[in-house]
VONU-929501 format. One record per residue (C-alpha): y, x, z; chain. Coordinates in steps of 0.02 Angstrom, whole numbers. Example, Ala and Ser with C-alpha at 12.3 -4.5 7.8 and 13.67 -1.06 7.14 Angstrom:
<recs>
-225 / 615 / 390 / A
-53 / 684 / 357 / A
</recs>
This chain:
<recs>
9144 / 8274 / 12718 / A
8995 / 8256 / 12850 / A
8988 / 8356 / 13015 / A
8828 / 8399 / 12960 / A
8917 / 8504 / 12796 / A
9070 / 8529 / 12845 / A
9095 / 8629 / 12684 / A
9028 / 8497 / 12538 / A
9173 / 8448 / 12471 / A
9084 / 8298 / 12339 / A
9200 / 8196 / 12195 / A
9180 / 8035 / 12129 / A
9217 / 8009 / 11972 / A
9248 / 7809 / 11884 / A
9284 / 7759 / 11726 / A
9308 / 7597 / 11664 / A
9274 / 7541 / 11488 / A
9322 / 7386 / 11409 / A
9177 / 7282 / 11328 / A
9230 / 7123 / 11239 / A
9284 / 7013 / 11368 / A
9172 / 7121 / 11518 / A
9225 / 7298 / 11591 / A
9086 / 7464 / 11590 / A
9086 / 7576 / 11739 / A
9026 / 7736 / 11702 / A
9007 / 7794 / 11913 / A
8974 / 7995 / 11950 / A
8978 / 8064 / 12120 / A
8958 / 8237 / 12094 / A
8950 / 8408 / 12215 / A
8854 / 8300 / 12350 / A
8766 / 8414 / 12474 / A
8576 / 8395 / 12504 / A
8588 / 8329 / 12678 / A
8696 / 8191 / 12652 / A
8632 / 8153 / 12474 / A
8514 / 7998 / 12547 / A
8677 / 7928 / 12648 / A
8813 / 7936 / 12478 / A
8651 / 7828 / 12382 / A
8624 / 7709 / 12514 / A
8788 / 7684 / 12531 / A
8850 / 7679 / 12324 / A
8693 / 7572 / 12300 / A
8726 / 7443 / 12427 / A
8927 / 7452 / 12380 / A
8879 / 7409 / 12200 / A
8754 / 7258 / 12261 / A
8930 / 7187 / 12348 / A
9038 / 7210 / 12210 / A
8915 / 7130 / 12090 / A
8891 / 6964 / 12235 / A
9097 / 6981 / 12236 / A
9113 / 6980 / 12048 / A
8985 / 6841 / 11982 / A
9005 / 6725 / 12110 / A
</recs>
């Protein structure tokens, strides 16, 4: 929760799918509230740019 909505409660939802010798994500983040929506997609989308440098290095 942010101090700015202190009564958004958000959930994030993964999944993860086999794919032949790769694994799917299937990523939801659901219930954000409008204030902090920019922050969670900043965030996710820079998040997912590290995991992907982690995983194909």
């Amino acid at each position: 929760m942010w101090k700015n909505e202190p009564d958004v409660e958000s959930f994030v939802t993964i999944v993860l799918i086999p794919n032949d010798e790769n694994t799917l994500m299937q990523f939801e983040h659901a219930h954000v509230g409008f204030a902090s929506a920019h922050n969670y997609e900043r965030g996710w989308r820079d998040t997912f740019l590290k995991l992907d440098r982690i995983f194909t290095e």
